[in-house]
C-alpha positions in Angstrom: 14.3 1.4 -15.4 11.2 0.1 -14.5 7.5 0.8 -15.9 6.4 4.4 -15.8 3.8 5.5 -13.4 1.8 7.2 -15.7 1.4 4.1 -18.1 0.4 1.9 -14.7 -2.4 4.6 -14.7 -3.6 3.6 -17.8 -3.2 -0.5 -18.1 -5.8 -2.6 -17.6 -6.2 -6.1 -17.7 -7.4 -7.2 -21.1 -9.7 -10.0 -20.3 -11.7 -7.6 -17.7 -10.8 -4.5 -18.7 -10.3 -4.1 -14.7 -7.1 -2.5 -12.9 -3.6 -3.7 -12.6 -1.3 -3.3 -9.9 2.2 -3.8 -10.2 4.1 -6.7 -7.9 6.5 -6.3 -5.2 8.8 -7.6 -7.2 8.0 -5.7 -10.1 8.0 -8.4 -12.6 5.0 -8.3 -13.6 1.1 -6.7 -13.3 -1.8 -8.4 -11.3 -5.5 -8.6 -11.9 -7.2 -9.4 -8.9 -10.3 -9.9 -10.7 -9.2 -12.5 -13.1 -6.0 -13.6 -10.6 -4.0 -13.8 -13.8 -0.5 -12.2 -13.7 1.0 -10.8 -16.6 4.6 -10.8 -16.9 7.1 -7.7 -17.8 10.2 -8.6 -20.1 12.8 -6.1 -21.1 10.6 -3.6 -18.7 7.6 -3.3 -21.6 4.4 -5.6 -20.2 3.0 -8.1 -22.3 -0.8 -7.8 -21.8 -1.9 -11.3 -23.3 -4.0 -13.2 -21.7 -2.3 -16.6 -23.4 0.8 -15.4 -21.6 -0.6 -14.7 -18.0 -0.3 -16.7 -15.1 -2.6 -18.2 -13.9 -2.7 -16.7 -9.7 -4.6 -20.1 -8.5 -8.1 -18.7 -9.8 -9.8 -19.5 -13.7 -7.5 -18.4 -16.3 -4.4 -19.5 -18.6 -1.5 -21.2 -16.3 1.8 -22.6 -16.8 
């Protein structure tokens, strides 16, 4: 199914507030600001910053 464009309009990352983009692989949204990823399950994001990945930058990692 996938995440609908119009809600990728409106996400942003919650420790920023700055914009999202969705991965190649689609399984999950990227901040480039903060470098954290935050993962999709069951095609709903989960915009926590305790659950994001950590992209190699400051922020929670696994």
């Amino acid at each position: 199914m996938g995440i609908d464009k119009e809600l990728l309009e409106i996400l942003a990352c919650p420790k920023c507030k700055g914009d999202v983009q969705l991965t190649s692989q689609g399984d999950g949204l990227v901040c480039e600001t903060c470098q954290l990823k935050y993962p999709i399950r069951d095609d709903i994001p989960v915009m926590l910053v305790d659950e994001a990945i950590s992209l190699g930058g400051e922020g929670k990692g696994e």
